[in-house]
N, C-alpha and C positions, 0 to 999 in steps of 0.2 A: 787582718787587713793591714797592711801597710797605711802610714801616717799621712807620708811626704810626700807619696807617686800616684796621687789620682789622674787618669787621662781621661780622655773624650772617649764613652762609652762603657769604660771597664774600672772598677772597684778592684786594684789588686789586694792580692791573698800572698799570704807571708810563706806557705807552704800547701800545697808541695813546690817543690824550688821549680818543677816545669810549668809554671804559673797556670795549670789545668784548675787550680780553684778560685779563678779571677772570678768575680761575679760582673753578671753583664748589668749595665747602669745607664737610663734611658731620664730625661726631665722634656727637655726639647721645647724649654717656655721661653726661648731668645736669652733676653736680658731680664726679667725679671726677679730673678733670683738674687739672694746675696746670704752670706755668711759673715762671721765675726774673724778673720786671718789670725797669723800667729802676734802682730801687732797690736791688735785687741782693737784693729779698727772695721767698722763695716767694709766690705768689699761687694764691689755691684759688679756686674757686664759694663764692657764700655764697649763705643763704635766711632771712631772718626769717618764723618760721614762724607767728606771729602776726598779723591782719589787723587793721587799724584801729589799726595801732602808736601812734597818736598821734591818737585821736579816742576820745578815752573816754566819749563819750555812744553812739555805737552799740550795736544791741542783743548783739554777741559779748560786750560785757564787763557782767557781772552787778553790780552793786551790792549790798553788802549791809551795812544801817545806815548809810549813806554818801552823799554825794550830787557829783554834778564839776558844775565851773566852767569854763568856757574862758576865750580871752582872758589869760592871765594873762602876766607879763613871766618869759620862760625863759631858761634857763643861757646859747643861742648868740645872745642879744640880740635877740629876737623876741615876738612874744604868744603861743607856738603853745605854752603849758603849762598845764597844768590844775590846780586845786584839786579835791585828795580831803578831802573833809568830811567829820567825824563828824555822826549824829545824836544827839540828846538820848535815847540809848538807850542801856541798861545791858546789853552784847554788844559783839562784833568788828568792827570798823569795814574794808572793805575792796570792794572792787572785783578780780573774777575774769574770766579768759576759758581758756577749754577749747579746745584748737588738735590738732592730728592732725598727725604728722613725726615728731614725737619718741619715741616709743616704745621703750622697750629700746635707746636710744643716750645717749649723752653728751650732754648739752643745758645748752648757757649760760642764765642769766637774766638780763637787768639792763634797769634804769631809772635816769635821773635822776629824783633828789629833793633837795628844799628843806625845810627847817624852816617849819610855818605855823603854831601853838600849841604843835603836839605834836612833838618834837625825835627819835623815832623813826618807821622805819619797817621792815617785817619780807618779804619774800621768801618765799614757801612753793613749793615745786614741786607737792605737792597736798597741800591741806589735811586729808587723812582717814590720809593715809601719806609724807607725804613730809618732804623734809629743807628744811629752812629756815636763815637766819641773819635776826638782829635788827641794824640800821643807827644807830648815832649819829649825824643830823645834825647836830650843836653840835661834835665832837669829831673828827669823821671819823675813827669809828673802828667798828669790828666788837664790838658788846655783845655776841654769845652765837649761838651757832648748834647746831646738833644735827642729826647724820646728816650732815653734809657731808663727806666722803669728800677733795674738794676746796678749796683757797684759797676763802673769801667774802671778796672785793676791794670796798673803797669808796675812791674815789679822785676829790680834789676836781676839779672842774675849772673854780673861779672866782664870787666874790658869790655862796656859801654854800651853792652846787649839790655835786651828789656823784655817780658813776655806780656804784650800786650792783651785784653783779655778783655769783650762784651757779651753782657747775659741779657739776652731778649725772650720776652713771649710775645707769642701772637701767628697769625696769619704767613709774615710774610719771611720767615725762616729758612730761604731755598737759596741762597746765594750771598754770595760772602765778596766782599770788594777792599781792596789794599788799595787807598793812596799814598803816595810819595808825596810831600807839599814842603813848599817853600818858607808858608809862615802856616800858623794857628787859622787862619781867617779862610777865604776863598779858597777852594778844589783848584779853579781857575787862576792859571799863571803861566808868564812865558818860560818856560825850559831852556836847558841851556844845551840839551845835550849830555852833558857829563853828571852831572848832580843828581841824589836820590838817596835811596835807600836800601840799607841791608836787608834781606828778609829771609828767614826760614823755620823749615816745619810748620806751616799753617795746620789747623785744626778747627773742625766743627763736629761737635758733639750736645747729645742731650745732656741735661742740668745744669744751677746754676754757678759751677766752678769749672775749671780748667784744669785736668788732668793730667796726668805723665803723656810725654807723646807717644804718637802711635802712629806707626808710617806706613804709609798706604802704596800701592802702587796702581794696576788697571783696575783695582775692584778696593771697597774699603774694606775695613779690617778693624776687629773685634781683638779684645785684650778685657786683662780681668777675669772675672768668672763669669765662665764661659755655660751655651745651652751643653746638657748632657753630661757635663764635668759634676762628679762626686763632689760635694758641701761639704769638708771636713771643718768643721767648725772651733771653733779655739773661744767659745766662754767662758767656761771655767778655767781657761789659763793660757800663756805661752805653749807650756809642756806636753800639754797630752791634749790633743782634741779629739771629738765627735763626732760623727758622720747624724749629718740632719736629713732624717727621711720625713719628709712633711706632707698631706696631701695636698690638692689643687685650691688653690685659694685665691679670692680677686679682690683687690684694692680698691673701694667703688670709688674714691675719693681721685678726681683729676688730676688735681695738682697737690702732690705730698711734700711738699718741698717750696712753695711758691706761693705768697699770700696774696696778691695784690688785683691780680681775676681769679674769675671762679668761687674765693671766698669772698663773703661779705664780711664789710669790717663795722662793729657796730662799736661806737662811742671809743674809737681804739685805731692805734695806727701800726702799722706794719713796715719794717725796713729789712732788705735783704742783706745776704751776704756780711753778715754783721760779727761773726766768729766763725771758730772751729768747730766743727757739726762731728761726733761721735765718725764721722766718713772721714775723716781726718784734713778735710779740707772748708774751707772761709766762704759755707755756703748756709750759715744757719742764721735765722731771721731774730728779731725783738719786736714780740708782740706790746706795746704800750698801752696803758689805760689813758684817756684822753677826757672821760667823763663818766663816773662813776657806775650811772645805770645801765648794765645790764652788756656791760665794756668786754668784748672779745672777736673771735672771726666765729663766723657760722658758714652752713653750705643745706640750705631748702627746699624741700621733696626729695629728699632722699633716702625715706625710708618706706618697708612695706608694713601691712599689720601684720600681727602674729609671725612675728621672723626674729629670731636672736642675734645679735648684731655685736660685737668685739669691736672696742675703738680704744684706738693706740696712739701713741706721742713719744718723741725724747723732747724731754725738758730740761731746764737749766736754770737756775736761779741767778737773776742780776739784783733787782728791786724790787722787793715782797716775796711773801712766803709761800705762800697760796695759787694753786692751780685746778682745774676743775674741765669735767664734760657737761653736758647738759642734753638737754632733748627739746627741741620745740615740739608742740601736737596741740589742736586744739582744746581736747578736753582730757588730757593728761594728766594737767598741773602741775608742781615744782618735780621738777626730775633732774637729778643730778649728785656728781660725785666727785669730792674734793679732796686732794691729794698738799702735806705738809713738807714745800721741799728741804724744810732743815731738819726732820727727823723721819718723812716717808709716812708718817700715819696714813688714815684714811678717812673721813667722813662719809656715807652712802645713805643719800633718800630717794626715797621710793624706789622705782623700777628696776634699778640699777643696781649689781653684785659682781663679785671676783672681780673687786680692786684690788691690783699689782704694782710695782712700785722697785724696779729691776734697775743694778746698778751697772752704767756702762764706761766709768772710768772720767776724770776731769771734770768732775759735776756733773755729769748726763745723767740722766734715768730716762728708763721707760717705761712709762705709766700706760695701765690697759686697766679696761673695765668691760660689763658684758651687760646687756640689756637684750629684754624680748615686750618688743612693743607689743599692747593690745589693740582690738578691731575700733576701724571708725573712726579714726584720730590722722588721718591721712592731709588736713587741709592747713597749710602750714607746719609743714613738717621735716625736720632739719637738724642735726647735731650740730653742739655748740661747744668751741673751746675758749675757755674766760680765766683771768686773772680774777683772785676774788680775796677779798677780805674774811678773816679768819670767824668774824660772825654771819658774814652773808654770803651767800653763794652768787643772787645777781648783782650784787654792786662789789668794782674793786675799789683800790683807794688810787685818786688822780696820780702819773707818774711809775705806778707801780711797770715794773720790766720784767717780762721773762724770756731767757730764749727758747726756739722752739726748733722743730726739722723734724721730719720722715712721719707726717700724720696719716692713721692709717683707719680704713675703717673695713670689715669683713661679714658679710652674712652667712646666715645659719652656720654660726662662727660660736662656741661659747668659751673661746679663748683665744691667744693670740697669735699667729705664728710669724715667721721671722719678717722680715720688714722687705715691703714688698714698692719701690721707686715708680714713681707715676709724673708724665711733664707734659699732659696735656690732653689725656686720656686715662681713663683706667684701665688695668692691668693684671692679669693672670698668671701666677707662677703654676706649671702644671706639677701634678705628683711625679715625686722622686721614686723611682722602680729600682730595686736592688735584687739580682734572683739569681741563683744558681741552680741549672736545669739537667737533663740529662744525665749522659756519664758523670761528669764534673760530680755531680753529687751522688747521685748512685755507688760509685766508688767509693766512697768515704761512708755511707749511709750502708748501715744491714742490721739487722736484729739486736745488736751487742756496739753500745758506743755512749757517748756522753755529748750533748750541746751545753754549750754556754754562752750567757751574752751578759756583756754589763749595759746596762737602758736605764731610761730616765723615767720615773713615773710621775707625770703630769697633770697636776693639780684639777680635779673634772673633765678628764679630757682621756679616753681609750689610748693606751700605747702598745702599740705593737712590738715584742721583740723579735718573733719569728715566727711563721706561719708555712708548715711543709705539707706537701700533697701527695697522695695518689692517684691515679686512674679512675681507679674501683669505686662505685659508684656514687660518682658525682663528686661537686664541689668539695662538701665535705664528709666524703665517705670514710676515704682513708686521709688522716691526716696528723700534727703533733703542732699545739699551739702555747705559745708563752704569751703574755701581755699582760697588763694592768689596766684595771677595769675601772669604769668613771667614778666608783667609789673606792678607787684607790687599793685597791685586793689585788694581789697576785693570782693570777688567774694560769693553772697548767691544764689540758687535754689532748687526750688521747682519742682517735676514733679510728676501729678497723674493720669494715666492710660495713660503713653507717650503725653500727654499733657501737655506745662511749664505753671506753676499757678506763678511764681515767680523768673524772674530771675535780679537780682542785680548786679551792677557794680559802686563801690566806685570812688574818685579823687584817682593819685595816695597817698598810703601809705607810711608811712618811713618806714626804715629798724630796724629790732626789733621786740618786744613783744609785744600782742597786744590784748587786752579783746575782745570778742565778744558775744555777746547773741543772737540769735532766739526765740522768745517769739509766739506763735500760740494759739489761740483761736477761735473756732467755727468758722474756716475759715478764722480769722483774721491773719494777719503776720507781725510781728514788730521788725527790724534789729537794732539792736545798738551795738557802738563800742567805747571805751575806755570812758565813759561816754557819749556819746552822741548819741541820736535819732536819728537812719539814711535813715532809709524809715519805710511806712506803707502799708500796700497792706491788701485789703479789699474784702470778700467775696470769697475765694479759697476755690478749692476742695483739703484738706487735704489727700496724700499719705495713703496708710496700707503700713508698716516698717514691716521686722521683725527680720532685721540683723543691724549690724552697725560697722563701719571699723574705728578706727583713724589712718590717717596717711596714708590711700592708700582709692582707688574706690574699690579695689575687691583683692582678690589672688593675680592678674596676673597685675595689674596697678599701680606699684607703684609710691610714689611723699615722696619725703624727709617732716618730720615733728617736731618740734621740740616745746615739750607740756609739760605749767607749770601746767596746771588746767584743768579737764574735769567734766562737772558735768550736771546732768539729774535731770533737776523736773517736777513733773508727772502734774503738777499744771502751768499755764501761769503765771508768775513775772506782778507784776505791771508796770508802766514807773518805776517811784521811784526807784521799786529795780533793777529793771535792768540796770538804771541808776550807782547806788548807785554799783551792783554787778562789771559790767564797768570798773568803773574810775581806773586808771591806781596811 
């Protein structure tokens, strides 16, 4: 598989050069998805939910007492910025568009602007109800804002330009308004005519930062990582990354990114936008302790009984050492698990197991744990995240800071998969489908050849490296399966006409990356893994293939997979090479 060239739909193949072994590659969960880029930063879907982000004479944006200019010379050394003009009217000088996306979520706002007589400009998310801030262009500074819940960011970016920037939740999300104003103070002023403001590339999108622009024209437009696009994933490095085939999984948590509704804050306060959040962007929070008992954010009936639940965080250490989950239930008692963030230990009581503690660069981790509630315990019922002191779990110490971003929680989950962004709802990434069907692999596929994959084998958790099929009877009649199984064993089989010609079970495995080959010849079968010989199986009836899955059994069966290398030879490998191909 090629590294660099995933497109929308298709997984290229490095050979045959008539790219006939692309494999076809389907997600189609919008924006939900993200990966780790070759930056080592999260990368999400984005959408400017605005049309015409940069063409302010179209009829989506309203004028009112105001008039635009094109042509003008903009901030990235171009003509493509506009004059907002006052008119000679005694009213609000501004230019409006009414957009649909953002409703009851988190929504960014920003535009560059320029000083053009009048040295402010003003932000409203809706003029009848919403929250606003007022922009010094002379000063690059924030004059006065009101209802902002969140940081109002102005931040120069060169010859007198600014990108102004409001993060709101709530309701009234649906329309974005640009004043031009004369001072800090009242909307209302006489105009002269000539005077106003520079303005270009507006932008509204979900979460609480401002992204690279994104230019829209009749219809808005998506940038980032896209639905359907291959996840070549870059954790383990710059250099070489991984194609993450994960199944469907749903974030029950509303706001993963957002503390301020939805969570309750209990003896503890929350400020947004306060760093650099692992997304490489000034959108991550500081949970404070304000009073010792029992000091953190929670979120209430949000669990079932008997259901295994993964709940995840990146954190970050400011002030104190100590970070923790918790469970409320009412006849549960203490449940919880506390994480040291100057050395990553763990502490776990009671319910609670497979604490993780995953390093994501500039002090981040992400911490995950995995609990399975028991019956009856339904009435006040709630995960809890708390700063804690290193001998208690519900008390932290006054002051103590952490930062936090992307909390995540998962059902009938016993582990955790990639981080899944939520701004006002909860959210679905659906399974990642990798296959190559037909000729495509018939061609390459007959009685005598070699597979190989390099795959991650993950810590309690089934991984799939490749699951191939026939016809003949039924799902798994005719088939050739590699994976590692939730204790950790290398797991090979064989099956041809519902008969097993080969089924395999290694010592347990370590956690990590791990070479494997299947080598088949005129019924021979010869398993080897990170260089070494691992079984031989003699005289088998060799399956008919004529589909092949990585990453899941079928459509409908998925298993998380996480793949450096895949590769098909139509020809059996000697020991030698497959040895040689192997070694880690």
């Amino acid at each position: 598989m090629v590294p660099d060239a995933p497109i929308d739909g298709i997984q290229p193949s490095v050979k045959p050069e008539d790219r006939s072994g692309d494999f076809t590659f389907t997600r189609g969960s919008n924006l939900s998805a993200t990966r780790v880029n070759k930056s080592q930063l999260i990368e999400k879907g984005r959408e400017n939910l605005l049309t015409y982000s940069n063409d302010f004479s179209q009829g989506v944006w309203l004028t009112n007492n105001a008039s635009v200019a094109s042509g003008q010379s903009g901030y990235d050394g171009s003509n493509n910025a506009w004059a907002l003009i006052s008119t000679a009217t005694n009213s609000r000088h501004r230019i409006v568009q009414t957009f649909t996306g953002g409703s009851s979520s988190v929504v960014t706002y920003s535009v560059f602007a320029k000083s053009n007589g009048y040295n402010f400009i003003r932000i409203i998310e809706n003029a009848s109800t919403g929250d606003f801030a007022t922009f010094n262009l002379l000063s690059g500074s924030v004059a006065n804002n009101t209802g902002i819940a969140n940081t109002a960011i102005i931040a120069s970016v060169g010859n007198g330009w600014y990108r102004c920037s409001i993060s709101v939740a709530g309701a009234n999300t649906t329309r974005f308004d640009i004043y031009a104003m004369e001072t800090s103070g009242s909307t209302d002023f006489l105009g002269d005519g000539v005077s106003g403001a520079y303005i270009q590339d507006a932008q509204a999108e979900l979460g609480l930062a401002a992204t690279s622009v994104i230019t829209t024209g009749a219809g808005t437009v998506q940038a980032g990582l896209l639905e359907n696009t291959p996840r070549l994933d870059y954790s383990g490095g710059a250099t070489c990354p991984s194609l993450l085939l994960e199944p469907s999984r749903t974030n029950i948590f509303s706001q993963s990114e957002y503390y301020n509704t939805y969570w309750n804050r209990s003896n503890s306060s929350v400020a947004n936008n306060q760093s650099t959040s692992p997304e490489g962007l000034i959108n991550a929070s500081v949970l404070s302790v304000v009073s010792p008992s029992q000091a953190g954010i929670n979120v209430l009936s949000s669990w079932s009984d008997s259901t295994t639940y993964t709940m995840s965080a990146f954190v970050k250490k400011k002030i104190g050492s100590y970070i923790g989950f918790g469970l409320y239930g009412n006849t549960l008692g203490d449940n919880w698990v506390k994480w040291n963030l100057d050395n990553g230990t763990s502490t776990i009581n009671n319910l609670w197991t497979n604490a993780n503690f995953e390093d994501y660069g500039n002090g981040w981790y992400r911490i995950s744990a995995t609990i399975t509630t028991t019956t009856g315990n339904t009435s006040r019922s709630g995960f809890k995240l708390n700063p804690m002191k290193n001998s208690s779990y519900s008390n932290g110490n006054v002051g103590d800071e952490v930062y936090i971003y992307g909390v995540q929680l998962e059902s009938n989950a016993s582990y955790p998969t990639s981080y899944i962004p939520t701004y006002g709802t909860s959210q679905t990434r659906s399974a990642d489908i990798s296959k190559l069907t037909g000729s495509n692999f018939t061609d390459v596929f007959s009685g005598n050849g070699t597979i190989y994959t390099n795959f991650e084998n993950k810590d309690n958790a089934e991984a799939i490296g490749y699951w191939a099929r026939g016809s003949s009877g039924g799902t798994y009649g005719d088939m050739i399966k590699t994976a590692f199984s939730v204790s950790n064993r290398l797991q090979v089989e064989v099956r041809a006409n519902q008969v097993s010609q080969v089924v395999y079970n290694s010592a347990v495995t370590s956690i990590g990356f791990h070479k494997v080959a299947v080598s088949y010849n005129n019924g021979d079968v010869v398993i080897y893994m990170d260089g070494v010989k691992l079984a031989t199986y003699e005289d088998k009836t060799m399956p008919d293939l004529n589909e092949l899955y990585i990453g899941q059994y079928i459509d409908t069966n998925f298993r998380s997979a996480t793949k450096k290398e895949f590769l098909i030879f139509p020809t059996a490998l000697s020991d030698d090479e497959c040895i040689a191909l192997t070694t880690i």
